[in-house]
N, C-alpha and C positions, 0 to 999 in steps of 0.2 A: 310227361312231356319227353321225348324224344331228338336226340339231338342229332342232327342230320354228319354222316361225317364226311368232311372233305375230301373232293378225289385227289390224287395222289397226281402230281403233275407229269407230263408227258414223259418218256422217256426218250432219247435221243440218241442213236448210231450215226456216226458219220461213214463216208465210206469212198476213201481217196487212193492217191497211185500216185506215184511217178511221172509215168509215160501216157499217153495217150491211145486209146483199142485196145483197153486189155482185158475190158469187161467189166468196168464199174458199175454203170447204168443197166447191166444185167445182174447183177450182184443184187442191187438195191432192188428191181422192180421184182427177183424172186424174192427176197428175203420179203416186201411189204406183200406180197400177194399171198406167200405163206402164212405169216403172220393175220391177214386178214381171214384167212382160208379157214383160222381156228378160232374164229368170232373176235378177235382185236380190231378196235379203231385205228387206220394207219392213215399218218399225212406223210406223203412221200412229197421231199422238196428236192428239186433239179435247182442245183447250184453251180452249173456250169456257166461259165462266165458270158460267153459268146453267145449259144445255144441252149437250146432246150429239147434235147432227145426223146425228154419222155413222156412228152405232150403227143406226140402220133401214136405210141408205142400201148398209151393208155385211153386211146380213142377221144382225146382233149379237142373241139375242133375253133376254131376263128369264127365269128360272126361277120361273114360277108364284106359291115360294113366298118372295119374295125382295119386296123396297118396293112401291109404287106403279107406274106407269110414269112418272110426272112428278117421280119425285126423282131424284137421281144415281144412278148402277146404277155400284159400286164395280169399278175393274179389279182381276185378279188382280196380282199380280208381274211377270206374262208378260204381259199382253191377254189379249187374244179373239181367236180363231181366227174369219175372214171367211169368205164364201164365195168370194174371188178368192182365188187359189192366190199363195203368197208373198206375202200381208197380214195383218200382225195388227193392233188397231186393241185402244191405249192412252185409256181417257177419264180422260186425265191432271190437269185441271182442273175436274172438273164438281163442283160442289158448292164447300167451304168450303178455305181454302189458296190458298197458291200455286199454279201450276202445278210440277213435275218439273224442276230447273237442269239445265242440258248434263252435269254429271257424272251424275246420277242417269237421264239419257234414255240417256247412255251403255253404262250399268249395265243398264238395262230391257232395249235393243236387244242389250246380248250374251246376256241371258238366254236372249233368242228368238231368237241368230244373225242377227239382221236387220244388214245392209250398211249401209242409211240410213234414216234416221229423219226423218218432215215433218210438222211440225206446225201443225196449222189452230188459229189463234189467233181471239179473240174482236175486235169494233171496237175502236178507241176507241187516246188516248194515255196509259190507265192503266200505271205503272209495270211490273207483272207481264205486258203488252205489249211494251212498250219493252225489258224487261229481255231478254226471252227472244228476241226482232228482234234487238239486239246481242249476246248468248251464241252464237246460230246462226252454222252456219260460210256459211249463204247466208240470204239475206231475200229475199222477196218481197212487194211490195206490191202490191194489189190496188184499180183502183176502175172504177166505172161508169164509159159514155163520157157524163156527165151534169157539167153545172159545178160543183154540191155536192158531191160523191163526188170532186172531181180536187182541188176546193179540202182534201178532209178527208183525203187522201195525201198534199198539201204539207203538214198540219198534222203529220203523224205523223212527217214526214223532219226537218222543223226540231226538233220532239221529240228525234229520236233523236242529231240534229246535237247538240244543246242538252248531252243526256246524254253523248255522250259526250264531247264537250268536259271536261264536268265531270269525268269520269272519270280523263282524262288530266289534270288539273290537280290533282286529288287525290293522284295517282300520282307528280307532281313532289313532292310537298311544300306546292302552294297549298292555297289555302282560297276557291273562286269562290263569288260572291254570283248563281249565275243560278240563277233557278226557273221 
């Protein structure tokens, strides 16, 4: 008898910035298109807060009778089937909510048998940023070669520096005063 062995749960990149245009959303759609390109399962999740950029980008389309095209367009359980072979594309954060926690991306990516899971996050050192930068089992930051865009990924790092401090100080048993 034979023992089946368990697949090895998704792997998870997040993939944030600072500033906003500086090319996160193309970051993500090569790095999953690459990665699909050498036979990996990829769930790519657009976790921008407002929008979902990478619903056109990956030929996602609305069914007619379905919202507007300017409101959220709800994923299923699974995604959306792309037009690049081994992509499914999660709009995990569009509209109201959190984004999807690393157990829940987890969950998603074995639905769809996907290997790794990246997700394109919105700017900014809003919490539901930072939270999902430190849950990822890799982070990436992203910024223009411009002095604002280099100063607004040192802001993001000392953020996430900040958080997790706090985290581990929580975890002892402190109580840190940093915000």
């Amino acid at each position: 008898m034979t023992e089946a062995t368990p697949t090895p749960p998704a792997r998870i990149i997040a993939i944030g910035g600072g500033k906003g245009g500086v090319g996160r959303s193309l970051v993500a759609s090569g790095l999953a298109v690459f990665i699909a390109s050498i036979g990996k399962k990829v769930l790519l999740v657009d976790g921008h807060p407002e929008r979902s950029p990478l619903a056109a980008v990956f030929g996602v389309t609305r069914p007619s009778t379905t919202s507007p095209p300017w409101l959220p367009h709800p994923s299923g359980e699974r995604g959306h089937e792309t037009v690049v072979a081994n992509v499914r594309l999660f709009e995990g954060a569009a509209g109201k909510g959190p984004p999807p926690g690393r157990r829940r991306l987890r969950e998603i990516a074995a639905r769809c048998g996907a290997d790794l899971c990246v997700v394109d996050l919105g700017p900014g050192v809003g919490g539901r940023t930072l939270d999902a930068l430190l849950d990822a089992d890799a982070a990436l930051t992203v910024a223009a070669p411009e002095p604002e865009a280099v100063e607004e990924v040192y802001r993001v790092q000392r953020h996430l520096f900040a958080r997790r401090l706090a985290q581990r100080f929580r975890a002892m048993g402190h109580s840190p005063a940093l915000r």
